[in-house]
C-alpha positions, 0 to 999 in steps of 0.5 A: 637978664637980670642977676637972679636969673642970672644965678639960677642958670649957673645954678642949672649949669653946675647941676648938670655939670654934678650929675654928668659924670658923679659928683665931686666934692667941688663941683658940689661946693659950688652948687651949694655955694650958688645957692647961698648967692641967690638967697642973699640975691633974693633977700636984697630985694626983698619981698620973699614970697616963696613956702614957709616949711614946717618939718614935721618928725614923729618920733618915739624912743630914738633920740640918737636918730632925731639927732642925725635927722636935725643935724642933717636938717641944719647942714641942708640950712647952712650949705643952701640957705633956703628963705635966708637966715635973719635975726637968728634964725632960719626964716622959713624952716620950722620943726615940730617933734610929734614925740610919742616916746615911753622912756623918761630919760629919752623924753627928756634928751628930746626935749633937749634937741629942740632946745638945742635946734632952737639956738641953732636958728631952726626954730623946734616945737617940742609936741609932746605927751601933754600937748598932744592931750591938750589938742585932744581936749580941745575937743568936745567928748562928742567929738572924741568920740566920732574921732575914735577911729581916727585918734584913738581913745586916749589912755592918760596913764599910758599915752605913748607908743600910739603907734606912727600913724595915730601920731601923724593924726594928732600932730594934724590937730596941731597944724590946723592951729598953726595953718590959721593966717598962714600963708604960703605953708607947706608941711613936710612929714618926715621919719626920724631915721631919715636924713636930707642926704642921698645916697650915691654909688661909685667905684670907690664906694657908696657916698651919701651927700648933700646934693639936693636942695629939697626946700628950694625944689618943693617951693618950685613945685608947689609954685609952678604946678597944680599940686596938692600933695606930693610924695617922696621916696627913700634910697639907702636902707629899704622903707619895707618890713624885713618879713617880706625881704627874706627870700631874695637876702637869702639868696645875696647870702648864699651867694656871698658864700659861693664866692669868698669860698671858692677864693679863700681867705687870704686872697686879697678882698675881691668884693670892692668896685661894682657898681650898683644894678640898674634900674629895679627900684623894688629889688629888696622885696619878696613880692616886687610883682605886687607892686607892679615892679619886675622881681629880680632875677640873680643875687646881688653882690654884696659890696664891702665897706671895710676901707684900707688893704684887707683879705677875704677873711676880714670880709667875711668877719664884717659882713657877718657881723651885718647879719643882725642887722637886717631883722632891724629893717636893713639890707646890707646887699640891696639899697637904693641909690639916687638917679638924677632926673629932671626935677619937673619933668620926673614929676608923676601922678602917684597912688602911693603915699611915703609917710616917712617923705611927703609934703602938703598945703593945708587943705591936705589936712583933711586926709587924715591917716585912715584906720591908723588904731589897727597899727597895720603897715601899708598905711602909706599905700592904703591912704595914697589910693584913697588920695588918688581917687579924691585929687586925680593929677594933683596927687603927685610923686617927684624924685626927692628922695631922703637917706634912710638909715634903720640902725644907729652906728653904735648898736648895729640895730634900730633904737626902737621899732614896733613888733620886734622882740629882741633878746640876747640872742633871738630876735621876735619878728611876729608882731611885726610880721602881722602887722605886715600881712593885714596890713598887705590885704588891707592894700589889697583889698583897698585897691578891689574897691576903689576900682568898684566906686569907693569911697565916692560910692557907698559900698553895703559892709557884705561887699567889703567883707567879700572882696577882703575874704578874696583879697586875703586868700590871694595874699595867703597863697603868695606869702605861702609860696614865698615862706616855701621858697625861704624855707628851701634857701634856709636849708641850702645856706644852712648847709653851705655855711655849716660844711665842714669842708669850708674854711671858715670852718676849719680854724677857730680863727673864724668862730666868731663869723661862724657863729654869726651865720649860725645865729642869722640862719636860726632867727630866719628859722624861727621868724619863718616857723609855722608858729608865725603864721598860726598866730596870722591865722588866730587873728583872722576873725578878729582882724576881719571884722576891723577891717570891714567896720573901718572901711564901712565907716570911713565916710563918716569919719571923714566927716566928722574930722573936718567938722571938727578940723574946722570948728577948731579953726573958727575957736582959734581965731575967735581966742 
């Protein structure tokens, strides 16, 4: 054998050493170690002919999170050293920040990231507001024009909160420019709240280490199998919107409070040591049997992260303080955890697309983010169905998840999130929640007609119109049915929370608590409110009529891009 092979099967016996019994900090010292020897083996002789990576972050209005997201980026670098480091910086690893922030103080902090990055070896491509309308004017005004519903039609004097999948759309413009010549390139899309981390549970309580090598095992995968694109998943924090995680946090609450009140406060904390549930991958939605998951069928104990010797009511004090943070997208009682499986042998066809963790050589380009000016979510879905029916086998999910973390330890809430309103108190979650329900039927009504033919076959614009009323009548009675069963919870919270008879409201002692439970309690009252849903109703029409003229002329669309996509190539190579 020779002294790579030799390494690669120390390699494999450290990572099955690391999964046998939960990782500890040595045994993951020694893996990364491992790793460091076979890059310097690899650069002895020379000749690296693996995938150049270029990290792709569309960001708007977060700097705190691309911090997180690029230092968790460099320790990656720096504990497994992928494609070696050289003449000061990382050979194979590039950033590009797709910057779609409003706030002039954050474009300039994020400007000062990529600089910052930059001298730290990873070299970072600032693509901000000017760049991007230069991608734009690259292009003929025929061409913006056939482009529109792909993106967007530029304001100069409000170019920013475009909305992610806009943003990812003309970051592609950009990468066809850096795919000229390449080879061997990978881009790898990302979100900001993300980081290379996975989060582990253990008895002691959850852990979030570096224990994957992504770079390493995405240049095996595109190496060794047939893929095209492939698509990751997140543990941590939940990648849906809080408008569909409602009923089953209702029910992890209530149930919190059943327990600590039988205790009482004083006991000793008796919420540390459980381990996570097994196996329910969706357990944090309202609407898991969509998807095809099975619903989770009991509450969900709530794991205390406060550390040291404390009562129940130090717990019940945190977790209330928790409460908030869930309107922002988190879940304090149900994150995902990472398994670890066989890297290859996991490997799945997929019909869905992460768009916050997903990796493509460059003919992906052609498959722009579709519908991306209606700001629906979903669109991750909506996009995988129609990659599915173009590429078959070589549209593929692996177990390469990201640590996803929706709120910044110093707020307790996102830095900025599209659709929500939060004042002093009252958090708006309207915008978002519409967003959430068309863009559900939009899903929906997207799988009806791939099952008909589309987009290969040509579907006549009274079709799509008949299969969207169908499909938004089924999603209306769902989400009915799950308001009603909220609405039901709400009403047993409010009144397990506001008993006169429990403790926490039987000294002043525990006001501020109390006073996070009412608060919570309200903005779930009023996100659930038939105002909500009559704003859903308003819109119907004219989101209706969206949907059908997106859908209709997605073809031409897609013609049009990689027209364009390859004029553009063929303008570069000639300047």
């Amino acid at each position: 054998m020779t002294e790579i092979e030799v390494c690669k099967a120390r390699i494999s016996a450290i990572e099955q050493a690391l999964w046998g019994q939960g990782p500890t900090t040595a045994q993951l010292e020694a893996y990364q170690a491992a790793f460091r020897q076979l890059e310097q083996l690899i650069a002895e002789q020379g000749d690296d002919r693996r995938h150049q990576f270029v990290i792709v972050i569309p960001v708007a209005d977060r700097p705190q999170h691309l911090q997180s997201c690029l230092d968790s980026l460099l320790h990656l670098c720096r504990s497994f050293g992928y494609g070696g480091f050289s003449d000061g910086r990382y050979s194979k690893v590039s950033v590009v920040i797709a910057d779609d922030t409003k706030d002039g103080d954050n474009i300039a902090r994020n400007r000062e990231i990529a600089r910052y990055f930059s001298g730290q070896g990873i070299e970072t491509v600032y693509f901000g507001l000017e760049q991007q309308l230069a991608e734009i004017d690259a292009l003929s005004a025929a061409e913006q024009q056939s482009l529109a519903r792909i993106l967007g039609r530029a304001d100069r004097n409000a170019f920013y909160h475009k909305g992610p999948s806009l943003m990812r759309n003309i970051a592609y413009l950009k990468l066809n420019e850096m795919a000229r010549g390449a080879e061997k390139i990978l881009f790898y899309f990302i979100d900001s709240d993300q980081e290379f981390r996975v989060k582990v549970g253990t008895p002691a309580g959850d852990r979030n280490i570096y224990a994957i090598n992504y770079l390493s095992e995405l240049d095996r995968i595109f190496s060794e199998t047939g893929a095209s694109i492939l698509t990751g998943k997140v543990v941590g924090d939940p990648p849906v919107s809080p408008a569909v995680m409602a009923g089953n946090f209702l029910e992890d609450v209530v149930g919190f409070l059943d327990r600590i009140g039988a205790e009482g406060p004083s006991r000793p904390c008796g919420f540390h040591g459980a381990s996570e549930p097994d196996g329910n991958d969706a357990s944090y939605h309202d609407m898991a049997a969509l998807f095809g998951f099975e619903s989770a069928q009991a509450p969900y104990r709530y794991r205390c992260t406060l550390s040291g010797e404390h009562d129940n009511a130090a717990c019940f004090s945190h977790f209330s303080r928790k409460l908030g943070r869930f309107f922002y997208g988190e879940h304090p009682t149900r994150k995902t955890y990472y398994r670890h499986e066989d890297l290859i042998a996991g490997i799945r066809p997929a019909r869905t697309i992460y768009t916050g963790n997903y990796v493509f050589k460059p003919e992906g380009l052609k498959y722009f983010i579709p519908f991306a000016p209606l700001k629906l979510r979903m669109a991750g879905p909506v996009l995988g169905r129609l990659i599915k029916s173009a590429l078959g086998g070589r549209f593929v999910s692996a177990n390469l998840p990201m640590l996803h973390k929706r709120t910044v330890r110093t707020t307790g809430q996102a830095e900025f999130r599209p659709g929500i309103a939060a004042g002093a108190a009252s958090i708006d979650l309207s915008g978002e929640f519409e967003r959430q329900f068309y863009g559900d039927v939009m899903l929906f009504t997207m799988e009806k007609l791939t099952a008909m033919g589309y987009p290969e076959v040509e579907l006549a614009a009274e079709a799509i119109a008949e299969a969207l009323a169908a499909t938004h009548a089924d999603i209306e009675l769902q989400y009915g049915e799950k308001r009603r069963l909220i609405l039901e919870k709400l009403e047993n919270l409010r009144a397990i929370a506001h008993h006169q008879n429990k403790w926490w409201n039987q000294s002043a002692t525990h006001s501020d608590a109390v006073g996070n439970f009412r608060l919570f309690i309200d903005n779930i009252a009023h996100n659930f409110a038939d105002r909500t849903y009559a704003n859903i109703a308003a819109g119907k029409a004219r989101r209706h009529a969206e949907i059908v003229e997106a859908i209709a002329r997605h073809a031409e669309d897609e013609a049009a891009w990689v027209e364009a996509l390859v004029r553009l190539a063929a303008s570069h190579v000639n300047t």
